[in-house]
Structure formats: structure tokens, C-alpha cells
C-alpha positions in Angstrom: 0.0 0.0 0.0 1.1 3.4 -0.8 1.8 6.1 2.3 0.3 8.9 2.9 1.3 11.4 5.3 -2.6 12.2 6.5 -4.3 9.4 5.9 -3.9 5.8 7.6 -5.3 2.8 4.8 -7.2 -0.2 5.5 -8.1 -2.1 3.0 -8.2 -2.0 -0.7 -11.8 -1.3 -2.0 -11.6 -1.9 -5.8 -10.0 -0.1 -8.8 -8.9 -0.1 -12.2 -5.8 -0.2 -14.7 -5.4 3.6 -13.7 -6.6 4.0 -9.9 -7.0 1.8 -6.8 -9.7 2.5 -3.8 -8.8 2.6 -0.2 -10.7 2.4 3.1 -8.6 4.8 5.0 -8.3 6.6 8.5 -7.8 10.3 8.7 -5.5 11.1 11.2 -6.3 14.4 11.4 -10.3 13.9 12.0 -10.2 10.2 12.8 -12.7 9.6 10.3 -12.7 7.1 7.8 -13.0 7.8 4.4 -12.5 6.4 1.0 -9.2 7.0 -0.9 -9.3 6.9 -4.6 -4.9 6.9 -5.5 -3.3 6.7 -9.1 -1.4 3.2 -9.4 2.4 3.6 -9.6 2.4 3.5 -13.7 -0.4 6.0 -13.9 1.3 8.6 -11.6 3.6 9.1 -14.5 0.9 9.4 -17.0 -0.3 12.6 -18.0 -3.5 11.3 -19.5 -4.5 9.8 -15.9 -3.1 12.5 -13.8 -5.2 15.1 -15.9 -8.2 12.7 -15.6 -7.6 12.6 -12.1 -7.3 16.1 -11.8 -10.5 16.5 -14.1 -12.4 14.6 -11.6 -11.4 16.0 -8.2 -12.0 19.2 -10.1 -15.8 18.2 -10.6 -16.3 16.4 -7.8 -15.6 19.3 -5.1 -17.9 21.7 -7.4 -21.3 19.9 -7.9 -22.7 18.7 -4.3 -25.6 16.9 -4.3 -27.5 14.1 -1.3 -27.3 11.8 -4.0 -24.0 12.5 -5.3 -20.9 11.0 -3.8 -19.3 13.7 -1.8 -15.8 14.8 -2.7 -14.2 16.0 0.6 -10.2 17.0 -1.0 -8.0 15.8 -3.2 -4.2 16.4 -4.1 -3.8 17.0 -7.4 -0.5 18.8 -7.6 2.3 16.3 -6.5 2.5 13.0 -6.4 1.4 10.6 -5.3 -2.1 11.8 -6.2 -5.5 11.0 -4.8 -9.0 11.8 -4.3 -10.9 11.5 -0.7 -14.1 10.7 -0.4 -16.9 9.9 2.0 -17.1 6.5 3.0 -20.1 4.8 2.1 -21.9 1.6 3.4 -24.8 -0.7 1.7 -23.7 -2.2 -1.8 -24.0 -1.6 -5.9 -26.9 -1.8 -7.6 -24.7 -4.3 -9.7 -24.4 -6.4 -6.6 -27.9 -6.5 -5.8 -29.0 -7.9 -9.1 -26.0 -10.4 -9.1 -27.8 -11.8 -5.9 -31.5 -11.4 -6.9 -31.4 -11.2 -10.7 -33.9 -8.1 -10.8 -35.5 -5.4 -8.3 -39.1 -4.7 -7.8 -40.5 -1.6 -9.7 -40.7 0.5 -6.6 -37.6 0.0 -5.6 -36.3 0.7 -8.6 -38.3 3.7 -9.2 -37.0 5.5 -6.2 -33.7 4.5 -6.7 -33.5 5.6 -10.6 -35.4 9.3 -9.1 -32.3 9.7 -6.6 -29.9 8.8 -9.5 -31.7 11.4 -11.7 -31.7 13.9 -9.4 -27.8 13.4 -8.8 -27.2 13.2 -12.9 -29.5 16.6 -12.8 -27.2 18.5 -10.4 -24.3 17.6 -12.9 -25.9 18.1 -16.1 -26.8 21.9 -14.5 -23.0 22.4 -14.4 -22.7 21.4 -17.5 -20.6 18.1 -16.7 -22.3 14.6 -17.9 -21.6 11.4 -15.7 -19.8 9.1 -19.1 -20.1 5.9 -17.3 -24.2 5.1 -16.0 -24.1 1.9 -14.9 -25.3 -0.7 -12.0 -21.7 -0.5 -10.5 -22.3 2.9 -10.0 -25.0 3.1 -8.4 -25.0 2.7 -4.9 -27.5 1.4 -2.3 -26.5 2.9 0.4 -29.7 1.5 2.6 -33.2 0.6 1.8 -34.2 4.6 1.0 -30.8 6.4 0.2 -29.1 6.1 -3.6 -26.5 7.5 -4.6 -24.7 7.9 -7.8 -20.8 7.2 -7.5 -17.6 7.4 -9.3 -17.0 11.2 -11.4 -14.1 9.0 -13.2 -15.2 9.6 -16.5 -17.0 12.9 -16.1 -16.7 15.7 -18.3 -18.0 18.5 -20.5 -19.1 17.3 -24.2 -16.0 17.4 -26.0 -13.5 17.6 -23.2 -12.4 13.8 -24.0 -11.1 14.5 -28.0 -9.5 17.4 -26.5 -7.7 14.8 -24.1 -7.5 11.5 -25.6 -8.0 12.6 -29.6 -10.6 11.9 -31.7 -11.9 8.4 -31.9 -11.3 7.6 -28.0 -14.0 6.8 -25.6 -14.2 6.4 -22.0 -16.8 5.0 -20.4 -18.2 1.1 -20.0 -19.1 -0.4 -23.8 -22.4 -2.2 -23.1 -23.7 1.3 -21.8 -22.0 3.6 -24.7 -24.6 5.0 -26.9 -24.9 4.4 -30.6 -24.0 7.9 -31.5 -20.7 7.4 -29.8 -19.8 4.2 -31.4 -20.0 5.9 -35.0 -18.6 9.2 -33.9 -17.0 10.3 -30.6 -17.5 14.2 -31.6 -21.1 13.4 -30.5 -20.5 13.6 -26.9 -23.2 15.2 -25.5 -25.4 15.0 -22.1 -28.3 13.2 -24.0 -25.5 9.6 -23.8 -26.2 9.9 -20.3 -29.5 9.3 -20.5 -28.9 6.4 -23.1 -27.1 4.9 -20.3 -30.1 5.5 -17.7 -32.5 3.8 -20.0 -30.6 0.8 -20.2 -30.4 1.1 -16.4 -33.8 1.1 -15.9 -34.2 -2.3 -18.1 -31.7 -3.8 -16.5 -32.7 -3.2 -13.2 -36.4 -4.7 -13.9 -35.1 -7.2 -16.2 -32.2 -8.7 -15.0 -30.5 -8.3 -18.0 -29.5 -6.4 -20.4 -31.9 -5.7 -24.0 -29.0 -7.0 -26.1 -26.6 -9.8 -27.1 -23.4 -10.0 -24.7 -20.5 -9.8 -26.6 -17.1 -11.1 -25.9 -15.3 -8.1 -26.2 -15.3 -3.9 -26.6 -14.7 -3.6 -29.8 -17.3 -6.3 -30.9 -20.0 -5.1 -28.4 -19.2 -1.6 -30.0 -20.0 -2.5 -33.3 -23.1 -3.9 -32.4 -24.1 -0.8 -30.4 -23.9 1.0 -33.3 -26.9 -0.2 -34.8 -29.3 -0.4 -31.4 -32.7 -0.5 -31.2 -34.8 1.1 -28.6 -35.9 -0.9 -25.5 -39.5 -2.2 -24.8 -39.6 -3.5 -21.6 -42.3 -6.3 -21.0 -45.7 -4.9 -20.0 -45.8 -7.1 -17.2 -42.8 -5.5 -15.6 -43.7 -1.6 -16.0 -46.5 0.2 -16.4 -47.3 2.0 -20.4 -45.9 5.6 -19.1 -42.8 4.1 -17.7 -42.3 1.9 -21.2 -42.8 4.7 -23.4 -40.1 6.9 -21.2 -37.5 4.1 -21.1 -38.2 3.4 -25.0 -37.8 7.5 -25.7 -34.6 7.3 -23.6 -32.9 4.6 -25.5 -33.4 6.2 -28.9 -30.8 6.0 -31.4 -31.3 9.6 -32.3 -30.1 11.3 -29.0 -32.6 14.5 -30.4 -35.2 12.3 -29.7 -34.1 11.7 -26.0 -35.8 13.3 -23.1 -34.0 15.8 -20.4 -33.2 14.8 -16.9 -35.0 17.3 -16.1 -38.1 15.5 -17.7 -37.2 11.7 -16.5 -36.9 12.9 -13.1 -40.5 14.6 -13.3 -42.4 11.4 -14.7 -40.5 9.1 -12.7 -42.1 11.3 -9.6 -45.1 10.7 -11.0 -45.1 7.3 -11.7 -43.7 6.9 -8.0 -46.7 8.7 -6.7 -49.0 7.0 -8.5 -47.4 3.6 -7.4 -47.7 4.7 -3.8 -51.5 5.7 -3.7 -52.1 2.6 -5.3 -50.6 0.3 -3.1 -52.1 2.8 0.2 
């Protein structure tokens, strides 16, 4: 484990090819928080150190009770790292591992908190890059929230960074748009991603072939449909929104702002039904 002059860590949480995830004490506060550190290979990568950067950067300027809260981050000398708040409960992703699919009110309050997170970013301007059920954490049986700013940006930022043709973000959540042109980075592949959320989260799965790698499952992205879920998992109005959402046009595609209204709705309704 790496050392850090503040902070004490515990355990190893997770990561990727380009950061790992610490439990950690603060020895300051004597909190525990969660530690997001560039591996040794990516500290001397300016792509990751800028992403890095990009995300603390994003992270300490959109708050939200459904947003993961960004606490500080060092940014200027190595090694670098992000600190977090320390979250219980477990992923959506989890969840359906162990119970294949989630009932429609549960997942219609957890997909509100979500939009209501992915609202207070698209209001800055910044889109999420990379909805998906790992992302998504259940905190308990009433609190969401949306996690990981990894891959969060401005439309555009990324061929700036990367050049044109690069895409970050998970593939089986990419849009179609993306997968013929990365110039068409916009907010409106966030709420691609959000549809296919929804269908996997009363599905179980999601409303395509799995492929056996990126580059395959991008190519058939390309040329996606947009998702019906079965009538006798969701109601008409919540069909119609998810079917809108997954367009292949992203024109076509509702705003957050909309989603999170008829999702309210349809949670209300739910409610006084079952009372």
C-alpha cells in the first residue's frame, strides 16, 4: 500500500488499470473515508493524472444528497489522490447479481435519486460518461446515490484529451452515437445509459446480445434499437419513457429534467395505489 502522510489505509476497495480505492483513517479527524490513489504506472501518465485532476476538479464543485461527496484531493504532487466519503450498503450491480432483478418500486425511487444526482451535474454542465449498475450505490433501503466522477466531463473535453476516436466509459452502456462518432459527446448519452439502467434493473439483464469483447459489443451498439420493456414489468408511461430514452437519435431523448418529473409521477401513483 502506498503512504500517505494524513491518511492511515485499511483495506483495498476496488480499482482499475489507472486507480486503486482505499478504506482509510484520517488522522487528522479520525474519520474514515474512502481513498481513490493513481497506481504507480499511472502517476507518471499525464492522460491519468489530468483525468484525475479533471475529476477532483468536478467532484468538489457539484454537491448533491445523491452525489458521492468529494471531501479533498491532491492534485498537484504526487502521489495523487482523491478523498471521499465512505459509504456503506452495496452496488446496484451487486444487488441484481444476488437477486437477478429489483421490484418496480424499488427501482423507481432509486433511478429518481440517480436522476436527481445526474440533474445537479448536467446543471453544471458536466455529464456522468459511465451510467451503470456499479455505479450506483445502495446505500440503505431509502438512500441512492450515484458514484464514481471518473469519467465525467463537458461534451468534447475527452477528444480534446484523448484525440478523436477515443471513448471512456463502460461499452455495453456507450450509446450508438458514440460508437460511429466520438465528436457526438453530449449530455443526451447519459441518459442512453439511464434507459438501459432502468431495463436492466427490472429485467435482469440487459436488451442485447453479450458480446465477448469492446470492440465487438461496440459495433453492435452501433446499430441499437430502442428498448421495450415487457408490459408485465412496468407500467405504459414508464415503457414509453425508457423506449424515448434509449433512442438511437439522442434528439429524440428526453432531459433529466423530464425523466426525473415522470419518474415522480409514476412513484406517486405507485404509492397511492398500493395505500
Amino acid at each position: 500500500m502506498p503512504s500517505l502522510q494524513r491518511y492511515s489505509l485499511i483495506a483495498r476497495l476496488g480499482g482499475g488499470p489507472m486507480t486503486e480505492v482505499f478504506s482509510a483513517r484520517d488522522r487528522q479527524t479520525e474519520k474514515i473515508v474512502a481513498l481513490k490513489i493513481l497506481t504507480s504506472e499511472a502517476m507518471f501518465d499525464e492522460v491519468s493524472v489530468t483525468l484525475l485532476h479533471r475529476e477532483a476538479e468536478i467532484g468538489l464543485s457539484v454537491a448533491h444528497p445523491h452525489l458521492v461527496r468529494y471531501l479533498s484531493a491532491e492534485t498537484q504532487k504526487s502521489p495523487y489522490y482523491i478523498v471521499m466519503e465512505r459509504l456503506p450498503g452495496e452496488s446496484l450491480a451487486q444487488k441484481l447479481r444476488r437477486e437477478k432483478r429489483i421490484g418496480l418500486a424499488t427501482c423507481l425511487r432509486s433511478i429518481l435519486q440517480v436522476t436527481k444526482a445526474l440533474s445537479a451535474l448536467h446543471q453544471k454542465g458536466y455529464l456522468h460518461g459511465d451510467i451503470k449498475p456499479e455505479n450506483v450505490l445502495l446505500v440503505d433501503s431509502l438512500n441512492t446515490k450515484l458514484i464514481d466522477l471518473g469519467f465525467a466531463h463537458r461534451p468534447g473535453e475527452n477528444d480534446e484529451l484523448l484525440g478523436e476516436g477515443f471513448i471512456l466509459g463502460t461499452a455495453n452502456y456507450v450509446a450508438p452515437e458514440l460508437c460511429h462518432d466520438s465528436r457526438a459527446d453530449s449530455l443526451a448519452v447519459d441518459i442512453y445509459a439511464l434507459g438501459l439502467l432502468i431495463c436492466e434493473s427490472l429485467t435482469g439483464e440487459l436488451p442485447f446480445p453479450q458480446e465477448d469483447s469492446s470492440e465487438k459489443t461496440m459495433m453492435q451498439r452501433r446499430y441499437a434499437q430502442p428498448v421495450w420493456i415487457p408490459p408485465s414489468l412496468a407500467p405504459e408511461s414508464l415503457q414509453r419513457l425508457v423506449y424515448l430514452m434509449t433512442s438511437p437519435n439522442p434528439v429524440d431523448r428526453p432531459s433529466v429534467e423530464v425523466i426525473e418529473s415522470q419518474i415522480s409521477l409514476l412513484e406517486l401513483a405507485l404509492f397511492r395505489r398500493a395505500g
